[in-house]
C-alpha positions, 0 to 999 in steps of 0.5 A: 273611330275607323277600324283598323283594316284586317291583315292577310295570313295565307295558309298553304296545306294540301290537307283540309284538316290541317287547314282547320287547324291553323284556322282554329288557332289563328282565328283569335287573332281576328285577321283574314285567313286565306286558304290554299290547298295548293303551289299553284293556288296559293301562288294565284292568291298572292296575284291579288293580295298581300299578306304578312306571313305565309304558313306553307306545308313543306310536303306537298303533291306536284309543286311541294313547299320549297318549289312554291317558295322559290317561285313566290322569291322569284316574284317582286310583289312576295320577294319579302313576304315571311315564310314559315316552314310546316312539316310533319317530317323531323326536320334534318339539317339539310332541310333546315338548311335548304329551307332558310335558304329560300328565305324561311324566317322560322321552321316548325315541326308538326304538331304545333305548339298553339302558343308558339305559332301564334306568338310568331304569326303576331310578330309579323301580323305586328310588322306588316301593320307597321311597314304599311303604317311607315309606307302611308306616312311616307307617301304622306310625306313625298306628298307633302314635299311634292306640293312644296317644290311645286310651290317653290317652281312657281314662285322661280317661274313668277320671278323669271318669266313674268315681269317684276315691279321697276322703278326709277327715281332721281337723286331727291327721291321724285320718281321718274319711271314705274312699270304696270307690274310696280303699278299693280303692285302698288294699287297705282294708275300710271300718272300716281305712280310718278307722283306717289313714293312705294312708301305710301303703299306700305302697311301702317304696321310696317310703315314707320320701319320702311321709311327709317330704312330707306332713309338709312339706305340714301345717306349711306348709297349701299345695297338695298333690300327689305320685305316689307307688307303692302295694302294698297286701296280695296286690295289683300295684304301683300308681302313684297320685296323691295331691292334697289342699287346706286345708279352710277354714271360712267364716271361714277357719279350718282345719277339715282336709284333703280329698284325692283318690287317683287311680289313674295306672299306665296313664298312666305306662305311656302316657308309657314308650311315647310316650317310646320312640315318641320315640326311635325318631322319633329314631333314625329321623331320625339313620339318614335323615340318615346316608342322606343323607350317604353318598348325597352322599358316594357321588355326589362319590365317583362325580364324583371317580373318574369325572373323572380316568377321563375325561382318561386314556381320552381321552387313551389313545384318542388316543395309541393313533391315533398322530397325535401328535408328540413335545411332544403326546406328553408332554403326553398323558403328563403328564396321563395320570401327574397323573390317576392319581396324583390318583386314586391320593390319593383311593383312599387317602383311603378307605382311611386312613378305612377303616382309622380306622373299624375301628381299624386305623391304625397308626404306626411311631413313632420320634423325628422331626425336624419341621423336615424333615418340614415341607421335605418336604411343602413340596417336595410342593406347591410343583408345586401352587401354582407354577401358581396363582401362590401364594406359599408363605412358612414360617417355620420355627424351626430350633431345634425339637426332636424328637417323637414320632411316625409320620415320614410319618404327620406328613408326611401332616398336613402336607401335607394341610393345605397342599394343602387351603390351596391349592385354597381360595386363589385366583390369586396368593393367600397361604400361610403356614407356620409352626413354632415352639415352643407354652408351654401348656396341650393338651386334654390338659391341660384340668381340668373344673372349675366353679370358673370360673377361667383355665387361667393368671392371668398369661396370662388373655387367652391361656387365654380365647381359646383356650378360646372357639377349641376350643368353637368348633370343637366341641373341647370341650363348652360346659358345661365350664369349664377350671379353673386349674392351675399356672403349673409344670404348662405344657407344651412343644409344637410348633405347626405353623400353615398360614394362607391368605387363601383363600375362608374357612369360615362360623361354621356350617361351622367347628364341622362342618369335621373331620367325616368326609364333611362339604364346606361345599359338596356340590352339582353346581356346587361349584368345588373337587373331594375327598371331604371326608375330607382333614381328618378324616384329619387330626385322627385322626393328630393325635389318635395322636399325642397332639396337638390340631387347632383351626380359625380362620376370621373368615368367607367370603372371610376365609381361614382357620388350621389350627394343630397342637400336638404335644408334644415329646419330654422331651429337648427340654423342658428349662427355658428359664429354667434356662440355665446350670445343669447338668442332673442325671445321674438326670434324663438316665438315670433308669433307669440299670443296670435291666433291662427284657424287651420282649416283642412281636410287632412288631419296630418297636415292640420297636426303639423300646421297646429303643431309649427304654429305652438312651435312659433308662439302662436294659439292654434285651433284646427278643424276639418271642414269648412262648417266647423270654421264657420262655428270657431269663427263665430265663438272667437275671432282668430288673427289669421285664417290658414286655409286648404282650398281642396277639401270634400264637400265645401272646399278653399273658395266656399269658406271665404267666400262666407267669411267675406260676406260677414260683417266687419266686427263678425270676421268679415276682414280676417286676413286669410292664406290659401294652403293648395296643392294647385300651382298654376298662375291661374290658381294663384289669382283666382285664389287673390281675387277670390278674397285670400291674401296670400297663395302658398302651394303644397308641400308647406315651407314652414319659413315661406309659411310664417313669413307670409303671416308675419307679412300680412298682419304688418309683425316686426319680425324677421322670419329667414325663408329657406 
């Protein structure tokens, strides 16, 4: 890999001494330190080279630092080069005054703090890197366009000063006139060019559309003009353009037909580089905004991590004096203990992100009770709120069932939209949370269709405003429509809503609210602290979870809702409307008496599969490894194999691979369903090919899991999958 160029600093003292000591500073940066001891020498250097900054010492014998600067503003080449003011001399207001004036950016006093010279001198070593990197890019571009117009001049040139292909035929199609440009064009001598039509020198692919156009154009006598690829004999393919118009008499009968063929193959070959000159503008722009976003990210990071630091040094520096007494003590204590725990939130914020980026969050699912998971997480913030004077006020129905889910995954939801509602709710505002039970369609659930019509006759005001809520908060793409499904097709869900009467978030914002990095407000002087990655967070676990996340908001200073929809456990999806009717034995045990191997590596997930199996009616035996399938497999013959592919040692593919290979009466043809957090299409048939029956991706979908088995092994039973 190139090195990047070194970066030119000129340092301007009359004193050899202070010169060592600006190198001594500045030499870790590694850049070219250029000394002058002189104006006058320090002007001949800026002849030759360029710089990034210039540290000039304002007292100096014969041409002192203001006249050296006014002389290096005079000059073209220096009139923006950074100037730094050095003085041993306490720097009055007139000679800040006078120094700002010929376009000092900074004025330091003698000593030098090292930390901050250096720090100033890497802000405008940064800049000069970056302006020369925008110049090359530029001069790059006006390259680039430079041989673009060239190419099109030469293609005008082509078409005006050199003659085109000229044909002249006769009202039954027989050629009357060609000229040696349409000859050449067509691969044609002069006696075949009468006798064969420009058709025959179409390209095959082309052909069949040339002819049906041309067809078109003779019966109907308009304007005429397609592109069309040529290949005549021994010859390149060719893009010409073919244009022809009615010959009329004077009396506006029609005599024939008079065209042109033009040969296009650099202009297209221009538009395939304008095009990819295009998208690259465009990548170029994507990664300059991306840039920007993390170096906005990166310096709320640094305030977020810097604030809490300050308040416990301080308050470690005042405990160390031991000048405090009992009740400062704890106070110094607390504040030590609330910062760090603040500060502790941050770190895993980042980390929860970094874990989503790479794929790597995962959750230790089980059946939860959102009723405490809620108290939970109201017990969190109450601290939060107490000292703002916001009123929590829940409604939570007891009834709800159970989901399936990450119990403190959940809590997490939770608790991160409630903190998020308190810190944008102002003194004595209101939180409000609710829990209730959600009959209806998820995103999930949505059909693509272009049909137009409601998700559900008989609630079309509900479907239509839901509809336009998720476009609005970027759910959903604008140009789909959601077409109708059954009444019968409705799912269960709990929704979990936190609304607040805080600051609001603008119609510009709300679609943006989500995004990683993303704050309504990034600036210096914004009134709330985080990172922006709090929401983000979020919808990544609702989004585990099988549920769907939307945004509420009627404007600034308007507040704002946060709704959560996640579905319910089949148990706790009974049909309400069917109160008093007993419940069949299959649908409570669909799997009863069948045997089921799981395999994984994990023992979480082995737990909760044997435990969703026993739930359902089955005989569930679990093992860790593929060595110990393999023995259970050989002792007794399990229905169904549930099997995870990623596994240490021998993984998925290894077990079925031996299962296969086994005689039919041995096991060799027990049905098996792959278990893998690898989703892609082609994970998916190398899961088939390699002998499973089935490829579920990770988290399980306990329905989506039994309906495959009830599937595949042909059970009469009806297994809803959510």
């Amino acid at each position: 890999m190139q090195m990047e160029p070194k970066v030119n600093i000129l340092l301007v003292d009359d004193k050899l001494e202070n010169l060592l000591a600006l190198e001594a500073i500045l030499e870790k940066l590694g850049e070219n330190l250029v000394r002058a001891t002189s104006g006058e020498e320090a002007l001949r250097c800026l002849l030759h080279q360029d710089f990034a900054v210039i540290l000039l010492d304002v007292q100096m014998p014969g041409m002192d630092g203001f006249e050296t600067a006014t002389l290096i503003r005079n000059r073209g080449r220096s009139r923006h080069t950074p100037i730094i003011f050095l003085t041993a001399f306490s720097t009055s207001d007139q000679m800040l005054f006078k120094g700002y004036a010929l376009g000092a950016v900074d004025y330091l006093l003698k000593p030098l703090d090292p930390n901050i010279l250096t720090s100033k001198v890497i802000v405008f070593v940064e800049l000069f890197r970056k302006t020369e990197a925008v110049k090359q890019q530029t001069a790059q571009l006006v390259a680039v366009n430079t041989e673009l117009r060239q190419s099109e001049e030469r293609f005008r040139s082509l078409s005006t000063c050199s003659p085109v292909g000229i044909f002249e035929t006769d009202t039954e199609g027989d050629c009357k006139y060609t000229n040696p440009r349409y000859q050449a064009i067509c691969g044609l001598k002069a006696a075949e060019s009468l006798e064969k039509k420009w058709l025959e020198s179409v390209h095959p692919e082309d052909k069949e559309r040339a002819i049906a156009s041309w067809s078109a154009y003779i019966c109907e006598g308009r304007e005429y003009s397609e592109e069309f690829r040529f290949q005549a004999a021994h010859s390149n393919i060719r893009w010409v353009q073919v244009r022809s118009s009615p010959m009329l008499s004077s009396q506006g009968d029609l005599l024939g037909y008079v065209g042109t063929l033009e040969d296009i193959t650099e202009r297209k070959q221009a538009e395939e580089v304008r095009a990819q000159v295009i998208r690259e503008q465009t990548a170029r722009q994507e990664a300059e905004a991306a840039n920007r976003m993390k170096d906005e990210f990166l310096a709320v990071l640094s305030h977020e991590l810097r604030t809490p630091l300050t308040s416990m040094l301080g308050w470690s520096k005042i405990l160390r004096a031991k000048k405090l007494d009992e009740k400062a003590t704890s106070r110094a204590l607390e504040a030590i203990e609330r910062n760090a725990i603040s500060q502790m939130q941050l770190i895993e914020d980042i980390l929860d992100v970094s874990r989503i980026i790479r794929g790597q969050l995962r959750l230790n699912v089980s059946a939860v009770n959102l009723l405490s998971v809620m108290e939970a997480a109201l017990e969190a913030v109450r601290p939060l709120a107490e000292p703002k004077d916001i009123k929590l006020n829940t409604f939570l129905d007891t009834s709800i069932g159970s989901v399936y889910g990450d119990p403190a995954r959940l809590q997490q939801i939770v608790w991160n939209l409630l903190t998020n509602a308190i810190k944008f709710t102002p003194k004595g505002g209101r939180v409000e949370v609710r829990l209730s039970t959600y009959f209806g369609f998820s995103i999930s659930d949505f059909g693509l269709g272009s049909d137009g019509e409601n998700l559900d006759s008989s609630n079309t005001d509900e479907s239509n405003n839901l509809k336009s809520v998720l476009e609005s908060s970027d759910c959903l793409e604008p140009t789909f429509r959601l077409s109708k499904k059954s009444q019968n097709t409705k799912s269960q869900y709990a929704q979990i809503q936190v609304i607040d009467t805080g600051i609001g978030i603008s119609a510009e914002f709300l679609p943006k609210v989500f995004e990683r990095f993303r704050q309504a407000d990034s600036t210096t002087t914004r009134s709330h602290n985080g990172l922006g990655l709090g929401l983000a967070i979020v919808r990544h676990l609702v989004e585990l979870h099988k549920g769907t996340i939307f945004a509420q908001s009627s404007g600034s200073g308007q507040g704002a809702t946060f709704t959560v929809r996640l579905p319910l456990l089949q148990d706790n999806r009974g049909n309400r409307e069917a109160t008093g009717k007993s419940s069949s034995p299959i649908a409570s045990t669909p799997l009863a008496g069948l045997r089921v191997l799981v395999v994984d590596d994990e023992a979480d997930t082995r737990n909760f599969l044997s435990f969703m199996f026993e739930e359902y009616g089955a005989f569930a035996t679990a093992v860790g490894s593929v060595d110990e399938a393999l023995v259970v497999l050989e002792q007794a013959k399990p229905d169904i194999v549930i099997s995870d592919i990623g596994m240490s040692e021998q993984d998925g593919y290894t077990l079925i691979r031996k299962l296969r290979s086994l005689e039919p009466e041995k096991g060799g043809r027990i049905p098996a369903i792959a278990l893998t957090a690898y989703t892609r299409e082609e994970d998916r048939l190398k899961a088939l090919s390699a002998g499973f029956q089935e490829h579920l991706s990770k988290p399980i979908d306990p329905n989506k899991l039994i309906a495959a088995v009830a599937n595949i092994l042909e059970l009469p039973i009806e297994v809803p999958v959510s």
